[in-house]
N, C-alpha and C positions, 0 to 999 in steps of 0.2 A: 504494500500500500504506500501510496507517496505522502511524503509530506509536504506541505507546503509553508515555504518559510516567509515569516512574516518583517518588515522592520518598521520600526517606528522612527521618528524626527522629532525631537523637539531642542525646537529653538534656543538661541542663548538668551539669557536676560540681559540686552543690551544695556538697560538704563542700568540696572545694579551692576555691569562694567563700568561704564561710562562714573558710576559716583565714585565707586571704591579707585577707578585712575585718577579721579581729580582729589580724591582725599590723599593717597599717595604722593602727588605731585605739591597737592599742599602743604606737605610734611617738608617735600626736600627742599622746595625753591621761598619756605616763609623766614630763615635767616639772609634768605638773600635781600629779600625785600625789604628786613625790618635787622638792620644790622648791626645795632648798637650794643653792648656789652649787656642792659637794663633790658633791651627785648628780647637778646637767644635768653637769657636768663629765665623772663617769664614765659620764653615758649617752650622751653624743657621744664618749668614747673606744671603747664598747660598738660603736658603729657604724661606728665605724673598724677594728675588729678583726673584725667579723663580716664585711665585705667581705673582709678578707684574708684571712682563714682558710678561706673560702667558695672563694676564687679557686687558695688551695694546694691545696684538696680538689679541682679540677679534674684535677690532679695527681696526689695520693695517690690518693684514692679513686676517681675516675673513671675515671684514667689509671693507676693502679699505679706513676707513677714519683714515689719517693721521692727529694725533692727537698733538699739542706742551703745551697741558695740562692735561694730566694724571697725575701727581703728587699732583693735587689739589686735587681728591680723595682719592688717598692713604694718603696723607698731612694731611687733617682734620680728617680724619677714624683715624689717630692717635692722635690729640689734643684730639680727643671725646673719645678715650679710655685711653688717660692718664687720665681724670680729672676723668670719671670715675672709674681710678685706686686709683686716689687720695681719692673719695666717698667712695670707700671700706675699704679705711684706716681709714678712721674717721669715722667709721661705718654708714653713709646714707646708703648706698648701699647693701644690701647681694646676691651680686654675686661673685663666686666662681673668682679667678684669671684666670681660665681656660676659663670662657666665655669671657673674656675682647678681644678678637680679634672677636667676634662678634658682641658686641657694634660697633668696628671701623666699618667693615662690611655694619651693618645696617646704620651707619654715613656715610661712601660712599656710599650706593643705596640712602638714603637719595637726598645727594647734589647731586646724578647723575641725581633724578628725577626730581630736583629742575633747574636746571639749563641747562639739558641734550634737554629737551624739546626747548628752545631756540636755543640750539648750533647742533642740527638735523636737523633744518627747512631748512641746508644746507649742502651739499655734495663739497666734489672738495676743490678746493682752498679757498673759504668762509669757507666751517668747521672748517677748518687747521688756519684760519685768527682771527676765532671767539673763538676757543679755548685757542690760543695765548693771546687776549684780555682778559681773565676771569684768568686764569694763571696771569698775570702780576698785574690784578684786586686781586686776593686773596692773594695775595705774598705781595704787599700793604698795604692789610688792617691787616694782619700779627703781620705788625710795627706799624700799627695805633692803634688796638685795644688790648693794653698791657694787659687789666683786662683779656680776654680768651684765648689771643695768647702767655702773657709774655711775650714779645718787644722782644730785641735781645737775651737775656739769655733764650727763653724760658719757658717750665713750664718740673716741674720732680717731680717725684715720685718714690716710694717703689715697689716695684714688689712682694715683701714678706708680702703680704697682705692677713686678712685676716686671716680665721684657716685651718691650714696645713690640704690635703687630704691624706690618708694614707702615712702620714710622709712627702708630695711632699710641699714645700714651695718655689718653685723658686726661692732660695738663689743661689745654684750651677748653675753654665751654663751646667753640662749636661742636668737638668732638662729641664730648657728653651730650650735646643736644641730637646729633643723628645716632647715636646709640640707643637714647632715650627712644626717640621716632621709629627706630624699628622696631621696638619693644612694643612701644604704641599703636602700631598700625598691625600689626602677628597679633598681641593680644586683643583690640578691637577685631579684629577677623575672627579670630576663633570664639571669641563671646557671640559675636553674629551667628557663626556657625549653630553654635549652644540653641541659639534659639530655634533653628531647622529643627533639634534632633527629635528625636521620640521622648526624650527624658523632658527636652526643653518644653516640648507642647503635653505632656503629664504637669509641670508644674505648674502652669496655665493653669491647669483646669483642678488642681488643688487648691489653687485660688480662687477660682473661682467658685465649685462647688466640691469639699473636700468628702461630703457626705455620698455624692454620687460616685466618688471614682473611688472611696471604699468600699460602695455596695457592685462595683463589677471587678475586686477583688487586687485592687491596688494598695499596697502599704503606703499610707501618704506621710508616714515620719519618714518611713525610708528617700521618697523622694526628698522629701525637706531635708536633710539629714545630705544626697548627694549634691544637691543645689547649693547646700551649706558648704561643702568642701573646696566644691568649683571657685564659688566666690570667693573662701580662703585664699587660693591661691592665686586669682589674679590679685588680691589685695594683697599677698607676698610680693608678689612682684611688683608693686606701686611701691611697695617700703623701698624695695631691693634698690632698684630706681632709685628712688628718693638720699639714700646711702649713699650712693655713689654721687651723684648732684651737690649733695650739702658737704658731705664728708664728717659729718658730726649727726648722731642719732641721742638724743633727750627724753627726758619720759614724757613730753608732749606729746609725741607721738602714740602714747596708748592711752591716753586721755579720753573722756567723754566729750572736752570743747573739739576734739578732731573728729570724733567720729560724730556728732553736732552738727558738724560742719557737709559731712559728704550726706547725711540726709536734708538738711536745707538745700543746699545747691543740685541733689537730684532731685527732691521735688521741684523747685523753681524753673529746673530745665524738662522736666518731663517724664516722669517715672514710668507713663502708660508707652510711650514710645522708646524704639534704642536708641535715637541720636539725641533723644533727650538730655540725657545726662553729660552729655559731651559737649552739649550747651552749657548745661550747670557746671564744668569740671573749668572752661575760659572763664564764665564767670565769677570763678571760686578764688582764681586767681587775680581775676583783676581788683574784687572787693579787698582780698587781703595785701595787696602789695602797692597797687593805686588809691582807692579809696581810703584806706588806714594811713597814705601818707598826704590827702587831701583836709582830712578833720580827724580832732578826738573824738567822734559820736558815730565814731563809721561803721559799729555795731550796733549804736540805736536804727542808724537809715538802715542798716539791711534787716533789722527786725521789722521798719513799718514797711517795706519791700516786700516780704516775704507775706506779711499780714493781707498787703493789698493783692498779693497773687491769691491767696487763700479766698479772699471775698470773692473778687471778679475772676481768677482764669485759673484755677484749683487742679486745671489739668496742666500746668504751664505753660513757658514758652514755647513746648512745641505741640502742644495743640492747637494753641492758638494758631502758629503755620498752617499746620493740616487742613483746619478748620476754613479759612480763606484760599486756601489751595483746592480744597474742594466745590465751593462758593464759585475760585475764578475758571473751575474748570467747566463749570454752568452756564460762565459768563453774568453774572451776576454780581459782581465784586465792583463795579463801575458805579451801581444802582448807591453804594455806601462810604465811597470818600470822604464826602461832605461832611457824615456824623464822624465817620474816623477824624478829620483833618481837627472837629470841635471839640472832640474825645483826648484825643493826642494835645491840644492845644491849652485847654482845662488842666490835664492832668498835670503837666508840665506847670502851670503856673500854682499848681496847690502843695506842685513837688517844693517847686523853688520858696513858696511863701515855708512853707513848715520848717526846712533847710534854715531859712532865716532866725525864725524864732528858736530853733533848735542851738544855733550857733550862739544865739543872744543869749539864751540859757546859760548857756556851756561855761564862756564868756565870764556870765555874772562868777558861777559857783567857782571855776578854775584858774581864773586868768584876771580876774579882777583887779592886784595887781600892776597892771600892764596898760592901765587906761579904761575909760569912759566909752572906748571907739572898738570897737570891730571893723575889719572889712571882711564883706562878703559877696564873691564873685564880681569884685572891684571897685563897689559900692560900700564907703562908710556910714556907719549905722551907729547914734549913739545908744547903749543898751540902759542908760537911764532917763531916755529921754521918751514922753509919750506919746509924743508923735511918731517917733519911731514903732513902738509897738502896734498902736492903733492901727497903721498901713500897713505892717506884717499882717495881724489879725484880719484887717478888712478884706486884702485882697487874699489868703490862704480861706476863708467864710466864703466869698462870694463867689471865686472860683470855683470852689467845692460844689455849691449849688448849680455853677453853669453845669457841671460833669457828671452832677446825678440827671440834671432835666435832658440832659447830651444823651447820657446813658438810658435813662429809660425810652427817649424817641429810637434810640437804635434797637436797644431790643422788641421794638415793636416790627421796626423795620427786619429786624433779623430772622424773626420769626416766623415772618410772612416769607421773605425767601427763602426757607429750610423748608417748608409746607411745599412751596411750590417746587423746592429740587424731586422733594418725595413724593409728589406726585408724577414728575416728570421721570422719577425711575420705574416707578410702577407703570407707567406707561410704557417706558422703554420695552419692559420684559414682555406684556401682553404681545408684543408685535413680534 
């Protein structure tokens, strides 16, 4: 009997070529562009927080468990790869400087497997509870144990370890900066990947419903519990990274304000989508290295920042993309300029009034001191004068007001064209 052989075609996904070459090429040619000693710096920071933030999002948004200790992995992944770093100085060790962010690595899958196992056995608010415990537990013992931790000084190393590979010795920071970037674009790949698998798309759906994928016979600690590991170890290699960048590893590094930090900046960028977070990981950086050296209160604005994403765009910055990308692909995105331009314009001027009074604040309690005067954004302000507050207050008041009555006529408008996209799909599929 004959057989008849069959083949099949399927196409390549041009567009996810087409992104993953321009994220590539954005890696290699963004020291060229921005080439100052202050930019490679914050773009190999860039790279170290997008790995991390990537790897909590396995968590958050993949996994639904909200975590207030993810820093304890990336924290140790980086002692174990300084000391490490240090072994290769004093020649114990012959590995190359280049593997040293996969010591960290294996040091976060490590402690993820060690400890992960416990802190699985719950979901919900217990996760979140027991997390917090072990965080505040390793940040502790930090200070207790000076011989591994080095107390409050830390422990520090040479990065220029080691015999140079074709002339590469990590002395210069562009070096580290394309080291970092391959680190960064491999481990963004394989998180992608993560997300294809079979494992990836079970996590999903222990998140979503963990009662249903119990009753068709799935261990769902077990998944939580591999999902925990995963992220372990790319958060070992953000430390590992991180190691080699700074050269010096401190017990801020297994702190709750760090691990603080990479849940703010993935929700702000997006927990429900992947390049969310890779939003949030630029933005992690610029808040802590720019804005912290713009004002003393550069922790109150990212608190009312984060406040005001929670009110109005609670999926973040990158829904809100999606969200207009799907609108413009309607053609429908022309129809609301207008209230964007009054939205965008309001919001800006209730940003700058509260800035104002914020600084005036500041001002009184810190720097009083120093004078009567503030400037701010190159306007002086006297901070005991009434008139001066009176015009803070009036225009941060009545701005406010323009951008709720902005707001609420958009969402009317908005509402009306999401009805009529949904209609226009259901239409689509009848035909």
């Amino acid at each position: 009997m004959a057989t008849t052989t069959h083949y099949e075609f399927k196409p390549w996904n041009v567009g996810r070529w087409i992104i993953w070459s321009l994220f590539a090429l954005l890696l290699l040619v963004a020291p060229k562009v921005f080439g100052s000693n202050l930019a490679v710096t914050m773009l190999s920071q860039m790279g170290i927080a997008i790995v991390a933030c990537l790897s909590y999002n396995i968590l958050l948004g993949q996994g639904g468990m909200l975590s207030f200790g993810h820093a304890v992995y990336s924290g140790l992944g980086s002692y174990m790869a300084i000391h490490a770093l240090n072994m290769v100085s004093n020649g114990e060790l012959p590995v190359p400087v280049s593997l040293i962010p996969l010591v960290g690595g294996v040091a976060g899958l490590f402690f993820a497997m060690l400890l992960g196992y416990v802190t699985t056995k719950k979901a919900g608010t217990p996760f979140a509870m027991i997390t917090l415990g072990l965080a505040e537990l390793v940040f502790a013992m930090s200070l207790m144990f000076s011989e591994f931790f080095g107390g409050e000084a830390g422990v520090s190393a040479d990065r220029m370890a080691g015999e140079p590979f074709m002339g590469i010795t990590y002395g210069p920071a562009i070096q580290v900066y394309y080291l970092i970037a391959v680190y960064t674009f491999v481990s963004v790949a394989l998180m992608y990947a993560f997300t294809r698998t079979p494992l990836g798309r079970m996590l999903n759906a222990v998140r979503d419903n963990p009662e249903r994928v119990e009753f068709i016979g799935y261990n769902t600690q077990m998944v939580r519990y591999l999902a925990f590991m995963i992220a372990g170890f790319f958060a070992g290699i953000a430390g590992g990274l991180g190691a080699i960048n700074f050269e010096i590893v401190t017990a801020e590094v297994v702190g709750t304000v760090r691990s603080g930090g990479y849940l703010l900046f993935t929700f702000l960028g997006g927990a429900t989508f992947f390049f969310g977070p890779i939003i949030g990981g630029v933005l992690m950086v610029f808040a802590a290295v720019l804005l912290s050296e713009l004002t003393k209160a550069w922790l109150l604005y990212l608190g009312l920042i984060f406040l005001f994403m929670v009110m109005y765009a609670p999926g973040g910055i990158a829904s809100l993309i999606m969200m207009n990308l799907r609108v413009a692909a309607f053609g429908r995105l022309r129809e609301i300029w207008v209230s964007y331009l009054a939205l965008g314009v309001s919001a800006l001027l209730v940003l700058l009034g509260a800035g104002a009074a914020i600084e005036m604040i500041y001002h009184l309690q810190l720097d009083a001191a120093m004078g009567d005067v503030v400037t701010y954004l190159g306007a002086p302000m006297n901070v005991r004068s009434a008139s001066s507050w009176f015009g803070v207050v009036f225009v941060t008041l009545t701005c406010l007001g323009v951008f709720e009555l902005a707001r609420r006529q958009f969402m009317v408008q908005w509402s009306d064209i999401q009805a009529d996209i949904e209609k226009e799909i259901k239409r689509r599929e009848t035909q």
